[in-house]
C-alpha positions in Angstrom: -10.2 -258.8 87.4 -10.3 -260.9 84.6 -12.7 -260.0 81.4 -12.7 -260.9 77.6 -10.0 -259.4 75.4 -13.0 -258.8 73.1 -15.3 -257.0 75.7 -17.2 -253.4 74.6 -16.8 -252.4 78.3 -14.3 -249.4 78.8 -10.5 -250.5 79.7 -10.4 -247.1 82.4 -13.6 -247.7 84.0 -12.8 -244.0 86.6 -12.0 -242.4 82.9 -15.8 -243.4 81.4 -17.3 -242.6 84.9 -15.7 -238.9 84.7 -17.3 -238.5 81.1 -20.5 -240.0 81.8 -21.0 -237.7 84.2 -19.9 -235.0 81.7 -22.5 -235.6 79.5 -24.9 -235.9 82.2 -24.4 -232.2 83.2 -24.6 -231.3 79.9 -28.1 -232.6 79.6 -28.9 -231.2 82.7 -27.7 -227.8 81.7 -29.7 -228.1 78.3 -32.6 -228.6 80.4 -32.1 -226.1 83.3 -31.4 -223.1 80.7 -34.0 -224.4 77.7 -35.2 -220.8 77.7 -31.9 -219.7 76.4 -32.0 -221.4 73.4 -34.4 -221.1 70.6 -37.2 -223.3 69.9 -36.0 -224.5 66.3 -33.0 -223.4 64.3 -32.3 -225.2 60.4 -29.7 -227.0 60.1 -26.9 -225.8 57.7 -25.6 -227.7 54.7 -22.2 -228.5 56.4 -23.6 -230.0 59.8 -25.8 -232.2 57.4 -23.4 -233.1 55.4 -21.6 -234.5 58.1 -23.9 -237.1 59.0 -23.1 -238.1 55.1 -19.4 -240.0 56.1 -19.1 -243.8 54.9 -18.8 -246.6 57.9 -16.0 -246.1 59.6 -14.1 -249.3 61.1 -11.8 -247.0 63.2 -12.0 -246.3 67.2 -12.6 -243.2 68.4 -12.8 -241.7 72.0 -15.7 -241.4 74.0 -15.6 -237.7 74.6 -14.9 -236.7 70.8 -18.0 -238.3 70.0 -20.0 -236.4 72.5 -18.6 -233.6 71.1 -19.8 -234.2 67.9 -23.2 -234.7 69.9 -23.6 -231.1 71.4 -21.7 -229.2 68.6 -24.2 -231.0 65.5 -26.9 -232.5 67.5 -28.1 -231.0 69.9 -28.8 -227.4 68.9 -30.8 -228.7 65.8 -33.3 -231.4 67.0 -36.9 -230.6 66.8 -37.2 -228.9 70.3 -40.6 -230.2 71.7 -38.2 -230.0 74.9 -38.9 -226.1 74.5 -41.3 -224.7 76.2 -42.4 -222.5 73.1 -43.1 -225.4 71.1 -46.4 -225.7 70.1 -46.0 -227.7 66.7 -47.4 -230.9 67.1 -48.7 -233.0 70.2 -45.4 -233.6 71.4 -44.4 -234.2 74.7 -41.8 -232.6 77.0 -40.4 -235.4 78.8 -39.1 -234.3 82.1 -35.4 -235.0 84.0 -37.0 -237.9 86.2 -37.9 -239.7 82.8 -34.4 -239.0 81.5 -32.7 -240.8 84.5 -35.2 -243.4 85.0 -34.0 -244.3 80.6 -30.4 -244.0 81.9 -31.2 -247.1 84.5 -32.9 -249.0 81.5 -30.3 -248.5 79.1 -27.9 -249.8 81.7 -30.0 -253.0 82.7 -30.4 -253.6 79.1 -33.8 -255.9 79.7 -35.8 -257.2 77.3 -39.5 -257.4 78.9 -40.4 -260.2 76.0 -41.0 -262.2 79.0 -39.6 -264.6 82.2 -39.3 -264.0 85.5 -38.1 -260.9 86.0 -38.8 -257.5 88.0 -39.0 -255.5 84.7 -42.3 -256.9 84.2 -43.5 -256.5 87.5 -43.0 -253.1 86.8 -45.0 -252.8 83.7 -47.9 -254.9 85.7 -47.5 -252.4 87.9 -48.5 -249.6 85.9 -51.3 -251.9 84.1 -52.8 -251.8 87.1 -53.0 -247.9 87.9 -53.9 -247.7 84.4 -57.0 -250.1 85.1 -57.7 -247.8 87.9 -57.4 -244.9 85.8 -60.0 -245.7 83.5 -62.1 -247.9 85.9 -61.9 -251.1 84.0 -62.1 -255.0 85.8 -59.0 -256.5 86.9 -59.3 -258.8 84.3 -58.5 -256.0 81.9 -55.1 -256.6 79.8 -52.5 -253.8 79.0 -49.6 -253.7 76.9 -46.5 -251.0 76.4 -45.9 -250.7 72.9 -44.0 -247.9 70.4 -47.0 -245.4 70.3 -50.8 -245.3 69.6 -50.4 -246.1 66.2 -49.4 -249.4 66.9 -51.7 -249.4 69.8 -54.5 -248.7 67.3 -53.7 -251.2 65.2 -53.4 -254.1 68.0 -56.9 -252.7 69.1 -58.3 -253.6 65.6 -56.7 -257.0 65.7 -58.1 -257.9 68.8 -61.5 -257.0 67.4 -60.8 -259.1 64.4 -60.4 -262.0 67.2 -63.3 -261.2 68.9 -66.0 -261.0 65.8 -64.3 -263.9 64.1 -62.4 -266.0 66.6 -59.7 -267.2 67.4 -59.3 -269.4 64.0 -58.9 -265.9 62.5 -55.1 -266.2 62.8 -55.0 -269.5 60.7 -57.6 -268.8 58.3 -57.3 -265.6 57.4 -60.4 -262.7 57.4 -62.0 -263.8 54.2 -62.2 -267.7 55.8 -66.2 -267.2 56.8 -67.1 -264.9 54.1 -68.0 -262.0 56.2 -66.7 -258.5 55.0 -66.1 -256.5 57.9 -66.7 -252.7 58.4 -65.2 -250.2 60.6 -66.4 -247.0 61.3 -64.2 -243.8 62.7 -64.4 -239.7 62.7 -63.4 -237.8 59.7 -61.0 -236.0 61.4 -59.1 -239.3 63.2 -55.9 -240.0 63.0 -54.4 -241.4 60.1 -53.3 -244.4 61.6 -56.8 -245.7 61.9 -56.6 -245.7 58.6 -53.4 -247.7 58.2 -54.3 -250.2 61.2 -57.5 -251.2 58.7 -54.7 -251.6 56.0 -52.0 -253.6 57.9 -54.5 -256.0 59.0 -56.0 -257.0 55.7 -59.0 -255.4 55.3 -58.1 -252.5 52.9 -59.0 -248.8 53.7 -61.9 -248.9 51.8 -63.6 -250.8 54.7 -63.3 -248.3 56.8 -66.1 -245.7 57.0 -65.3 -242.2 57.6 -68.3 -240.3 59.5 -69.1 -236.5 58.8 -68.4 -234.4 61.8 -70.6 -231.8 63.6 -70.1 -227.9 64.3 -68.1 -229.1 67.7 -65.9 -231.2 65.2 -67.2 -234.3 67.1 -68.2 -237.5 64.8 -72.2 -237.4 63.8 -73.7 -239.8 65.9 -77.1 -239.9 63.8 -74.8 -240.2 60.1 -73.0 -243.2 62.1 -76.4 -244.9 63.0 -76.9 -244.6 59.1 -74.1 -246.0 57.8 -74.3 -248.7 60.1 -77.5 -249.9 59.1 -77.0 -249.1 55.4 -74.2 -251.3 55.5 -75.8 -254.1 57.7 -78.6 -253.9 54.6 -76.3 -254.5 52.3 -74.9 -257.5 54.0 -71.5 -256.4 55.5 -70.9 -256.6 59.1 -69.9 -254.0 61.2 -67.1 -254.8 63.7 -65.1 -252.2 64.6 -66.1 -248.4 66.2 -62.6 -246.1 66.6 -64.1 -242.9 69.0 -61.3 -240.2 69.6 -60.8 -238.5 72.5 -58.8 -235.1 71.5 -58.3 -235.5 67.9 -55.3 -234.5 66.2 -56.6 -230.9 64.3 -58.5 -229.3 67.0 -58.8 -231.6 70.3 -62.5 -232.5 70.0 -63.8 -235.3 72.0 -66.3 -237.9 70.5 -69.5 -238.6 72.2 -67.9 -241.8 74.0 -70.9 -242.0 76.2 -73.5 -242.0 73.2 -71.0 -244.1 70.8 -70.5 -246.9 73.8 -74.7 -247.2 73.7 -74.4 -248.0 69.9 -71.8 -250.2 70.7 -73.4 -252.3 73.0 -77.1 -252.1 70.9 -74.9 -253.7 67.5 -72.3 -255.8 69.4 -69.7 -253.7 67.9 -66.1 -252.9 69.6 -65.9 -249.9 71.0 -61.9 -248.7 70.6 -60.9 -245.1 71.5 -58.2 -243.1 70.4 -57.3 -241.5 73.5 -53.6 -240.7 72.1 -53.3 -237.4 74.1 -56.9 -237.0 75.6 -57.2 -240.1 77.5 -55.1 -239.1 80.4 -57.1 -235.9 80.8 -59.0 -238.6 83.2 -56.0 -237.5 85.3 -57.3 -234.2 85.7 -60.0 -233.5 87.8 -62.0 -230.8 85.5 -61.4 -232.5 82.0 -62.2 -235.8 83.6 -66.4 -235.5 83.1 -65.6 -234.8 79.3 -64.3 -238.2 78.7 -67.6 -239.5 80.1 -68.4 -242.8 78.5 -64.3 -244.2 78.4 -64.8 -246.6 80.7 -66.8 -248.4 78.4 -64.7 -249.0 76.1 -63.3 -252.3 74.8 -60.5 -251.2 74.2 -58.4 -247.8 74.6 -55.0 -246.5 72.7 -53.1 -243.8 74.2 -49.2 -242.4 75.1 -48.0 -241.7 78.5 -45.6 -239.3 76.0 -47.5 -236.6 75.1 -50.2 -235.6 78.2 -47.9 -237.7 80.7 -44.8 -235.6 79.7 -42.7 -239.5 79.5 -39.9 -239.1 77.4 -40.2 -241.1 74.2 -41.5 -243.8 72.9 -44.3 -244.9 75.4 -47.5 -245.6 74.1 -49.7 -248.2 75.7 -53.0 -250.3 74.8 -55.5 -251.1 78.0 -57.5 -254.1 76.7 -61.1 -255.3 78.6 -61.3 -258.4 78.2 -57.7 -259.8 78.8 -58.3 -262.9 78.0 -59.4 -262.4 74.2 -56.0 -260.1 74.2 -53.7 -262.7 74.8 -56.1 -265.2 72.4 -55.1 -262.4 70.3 -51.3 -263.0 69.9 -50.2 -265.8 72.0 -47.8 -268.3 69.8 -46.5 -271.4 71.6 -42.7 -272.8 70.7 -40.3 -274.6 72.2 -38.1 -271.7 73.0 -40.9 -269.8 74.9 -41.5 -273.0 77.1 -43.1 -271.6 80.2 -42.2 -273.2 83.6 -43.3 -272.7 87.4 -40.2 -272.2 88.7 -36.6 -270.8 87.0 -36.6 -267.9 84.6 -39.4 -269.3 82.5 -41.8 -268.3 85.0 -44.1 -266.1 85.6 -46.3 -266.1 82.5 -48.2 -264.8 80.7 -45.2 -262.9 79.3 -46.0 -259.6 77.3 -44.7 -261.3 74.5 -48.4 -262.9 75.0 -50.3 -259.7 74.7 -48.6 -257.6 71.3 -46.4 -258.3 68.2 -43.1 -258.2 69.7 -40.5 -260.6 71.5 -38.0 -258.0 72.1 -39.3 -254.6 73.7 -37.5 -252.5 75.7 -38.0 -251.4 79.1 -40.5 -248.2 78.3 -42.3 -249.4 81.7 -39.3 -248.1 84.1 -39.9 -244.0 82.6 -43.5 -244.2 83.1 -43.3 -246.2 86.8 -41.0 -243.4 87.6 -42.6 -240.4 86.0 -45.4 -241.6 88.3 -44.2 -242.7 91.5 -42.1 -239.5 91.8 -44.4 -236.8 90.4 -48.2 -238.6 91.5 -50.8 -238.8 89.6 -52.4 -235.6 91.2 -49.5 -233.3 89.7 -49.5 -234.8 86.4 -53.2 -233.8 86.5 -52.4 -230.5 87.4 -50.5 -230.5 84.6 -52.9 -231.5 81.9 -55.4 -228.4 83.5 -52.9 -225.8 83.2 -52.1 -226.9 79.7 -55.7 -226.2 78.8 -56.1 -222.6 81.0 -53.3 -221.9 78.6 -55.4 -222.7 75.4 -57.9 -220.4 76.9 -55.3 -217.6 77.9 -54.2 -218.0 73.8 -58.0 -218.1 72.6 -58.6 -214.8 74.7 -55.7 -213.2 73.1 -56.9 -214.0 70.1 -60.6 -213.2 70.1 -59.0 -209.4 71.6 -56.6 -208.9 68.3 -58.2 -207.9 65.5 -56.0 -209.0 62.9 -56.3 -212.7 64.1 -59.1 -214.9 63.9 -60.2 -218.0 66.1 -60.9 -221.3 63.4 -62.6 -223.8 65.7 -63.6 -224.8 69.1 -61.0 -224.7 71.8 -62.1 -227.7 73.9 -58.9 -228.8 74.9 -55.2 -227.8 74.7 -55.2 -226.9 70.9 -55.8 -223.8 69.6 -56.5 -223.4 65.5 -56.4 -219.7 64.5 -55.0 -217.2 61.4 -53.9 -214.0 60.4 -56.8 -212.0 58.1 -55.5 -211.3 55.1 -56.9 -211.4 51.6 -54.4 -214.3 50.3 -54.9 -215.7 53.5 -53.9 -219.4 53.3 -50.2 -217.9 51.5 -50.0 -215.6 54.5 -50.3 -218.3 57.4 -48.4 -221.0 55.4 -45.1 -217.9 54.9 -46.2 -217.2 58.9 -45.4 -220.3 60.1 -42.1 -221.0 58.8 -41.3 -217.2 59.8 -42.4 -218.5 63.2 -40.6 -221.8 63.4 -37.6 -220.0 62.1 -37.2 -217.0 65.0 -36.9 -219.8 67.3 -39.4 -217.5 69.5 -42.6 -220.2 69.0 -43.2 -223.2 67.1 -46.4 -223.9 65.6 -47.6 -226.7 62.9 -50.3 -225.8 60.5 -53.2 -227.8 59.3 -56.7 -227.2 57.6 -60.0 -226.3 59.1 -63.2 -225.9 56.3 -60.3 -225.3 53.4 -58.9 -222.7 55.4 -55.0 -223.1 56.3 -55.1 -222.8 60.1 -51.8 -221.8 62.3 -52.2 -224.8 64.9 -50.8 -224.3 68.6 -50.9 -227.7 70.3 -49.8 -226.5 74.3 -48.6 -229.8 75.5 -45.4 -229.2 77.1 -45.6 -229.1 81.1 -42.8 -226.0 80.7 -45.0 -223.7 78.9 -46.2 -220.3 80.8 -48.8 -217.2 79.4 -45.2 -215.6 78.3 -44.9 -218.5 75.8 -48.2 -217.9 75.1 -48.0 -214.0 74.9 -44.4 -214.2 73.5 -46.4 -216.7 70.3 -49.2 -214.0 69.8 -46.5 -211.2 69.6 -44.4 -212.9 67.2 -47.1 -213.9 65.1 -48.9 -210.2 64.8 -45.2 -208.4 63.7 -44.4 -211.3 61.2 -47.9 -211.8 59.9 -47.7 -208.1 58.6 -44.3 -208.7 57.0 -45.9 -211.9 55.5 -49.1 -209.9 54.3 -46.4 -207.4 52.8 -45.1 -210.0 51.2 -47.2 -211.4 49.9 -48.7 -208.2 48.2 -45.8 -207.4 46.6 
């Protein structure tokens, strides 16, 4: 058969099948034995050093390459694969998802837009997502790179919506309002940045005090709302969170939607890893208020194990979404019939021309596990939280720092220097490669923070963590005395 002298494709096409398949059991052995391997391990000097080399304009073969891959890669990537990490909300991705990227990689679409089945796909899993969260068919959604972007298209779109469509022209200072956003204390950072990247500056972004459940004040929101409306700002912009990124706590979505709707203010949620708890039948009720939303920002990788990136934006009103972005030009001329079909195109809906096809791992992770397992999934992760909780509360060298109301779990070791003690603890843990946790701070106090995420994780990772942490912690206190 006849092909380019210039093509990338291999020459022995049996030759690449045999190694492809190679390094396809070697990824399904990584998987199969994860428990073999520790959770984390440093990287030494030399294997860093490595990745140091100037470009190379030489050929090399296939298999030496993938060498390279499981003798410096492999054993030294983060591990959120592991079913003892517990560092950050990190998702564990699952085999399914790992195929179902194979088959993208290998159609190599770009769901920009025309008639294609890529996109059916993605409309596909708009649509369960509508379901999900019980919004109007005429609700918009959009695959993007994570909830940070998806937080940031969610302030856009309520840019569009308060100012109009001229917005995109004219710029935010055009009618001379100064808008205001309003968001927890304790939300994610990139609520922050979204205000930034769209032009309004951080500093128009009010941060509310939290209550004793670390849930956003609803009666110190009320009051900067109106002390702001008093001084002639306009508010525009509400960001609730639904498991926030310290502790898990959920906003009062139900009470924050009312407020919403009384000052014609967008109601956006971060539902980053809490929102698909609507998948699960007993964390469901907590999200009460969700479907009320405007708009909602959350990743099918973390909760919905999807292997990365996959984050997603579920829009209400889909026609102010694609007023949002939509650009006309001749090269995106849309026809009825060919391959310019079939629009609106994502492209119409988001930022980007080129995306990939994160649609396929979250379709599959779906179709082949159900919506009902997944759930079961998110439950469990949160019994777990409770299992690590109890195990807490019955040692009494550790000590619980906040509410448990999800999956994360923010506790210590008592010691007099205890912020020194838990920051040595950590990195002791992280470096066994037994558990992983992260570490943040709770009332000024340095917190160990287990985030139980992974769909792999069992009471012996959770039993196996509390062990770990009770022998180190009295090497660190040691330590730290001497």
């Amino acid at each position: 058969m006849e092909t380019s002298e210039d093509t990338l494709d291999p020459s022995d096409w049996n030759a690449f099948r045999l190694q492809g398949h190679r390094m396809l059991d070697d990824m399904v052995d990584y998987l199969e034995h994860l428990r073999n391997q520790p959770v984390w391990q440093p990287m030494p000097q030399e294997v860093r050093h490595s990745f140091q080399q100037p470009l190379d304009d030489g050929q090399h073969d296939l298999g030496k390459a993938h060498a390279t891959f499981m003798k410096d890669v492999l054993p030294y990537a983060l591990g959120n694969v592991h079913p003892g990490f517990m560092g950050w909300v990190h998702g564990g991705g699952t085999p399914v998802g790992m195929l179902a990227e194979m088959l993208a990689a290998g159609l190599n679409a770009n769901l920009g837009g025309r008639d294609q089945a890529p996109i059916e796909i993605e409309r596909q899993v708009v649509q369960w997502v509508r379901e999900l969260f019980h919004f109007p068919k005429t609700a918009n959604g959009l695959f993007v790179t994570g909830t940070s972007m998806a937080n940031l298209l969610g302030v856009l779109i309520a840019r569009t919506a308060r100012l109009g469509a001229d917005v995109r022209h004219k710029g935010i200072t055009a009618d001379n309002q100064q808008l205001i956003a309003y968001t927890s204390a304790s939300a994610h950072l990139s609520i922050t940045q979204a205000m930034d990247i769209a032009g309004f500056g951080s500093d128009a972004l009010r941060k509310i005090p939290i209550d004793e459940l670390h849930q956003m004040d609803i009666a110190a929101l009320e009051l900067a709302i109106a002390e702001d409306k008093k001084a002639g700002l306009t508010p525009f912009f509400i960001a609730g969170t639904a498991g926030s990124v310290d502790v898990g706590a959920i906003d009062n979505l139900r009470a924050i939607a009312e407020l919403c709707q009384r000052e014609n203010i967008w109601f956006h949620i971060d539902g980053a890893y809490g929102a698909l708890g609507m998948l699960a039948p007993d964390i469901a009720p907590r999200l009460q208020g969700i479907e009320r939303a405007d708009s909602i920002a959350f990743d099918f990788h973390k909760w919905g194990q999807v292997p990365y990136d996959a984050g997603f934006i579920l829009v209400r009103d889909g026609k102010l979404h694609h007023s949002a972005f939509a650009s006309p030009a001749a090269y995106l001329k849309r026809e009825s019939r060919g391959m310019a079909a079939g629009s609106p195109w994502p492209c119409d809906f988001g930022p980007d021309l080129s995306r990939g096809f994160r649609a396929l791992k979250a379709w599959f992770t779906i179709k082949v596990y159900g919506a009902e397992k997944l759930g079961q999934v998110i439950s469990n992760t949160c019994a777990l939280a409770q299992h690590l909780k109890r195990r807490i509360e019955a040692e009494p060298q550790l000590e619980l720092l906040a509410p448990v109301a999800l999956n994360i779990v923010c506790f210590r070791y008592r010691s007099t220097d205890a912020n020194r003690v838990n920051a040595d603890l950590v990195v002791a843990l992280q470096e066994s490669g037994i558990a992983a946790p992260s570490t943040t701070t709770i009332n000024g106090q340095l917190a160990i923070r287990a985030a139980i995420v992974n769909h792999r994780t069992t009471t012996s990772d959770i039993d196996a963590l509390i062990d770990a942490t009770l022998a180190l912690g009295r090497c660190a206190a040691r330590c730290a005395c001497s």
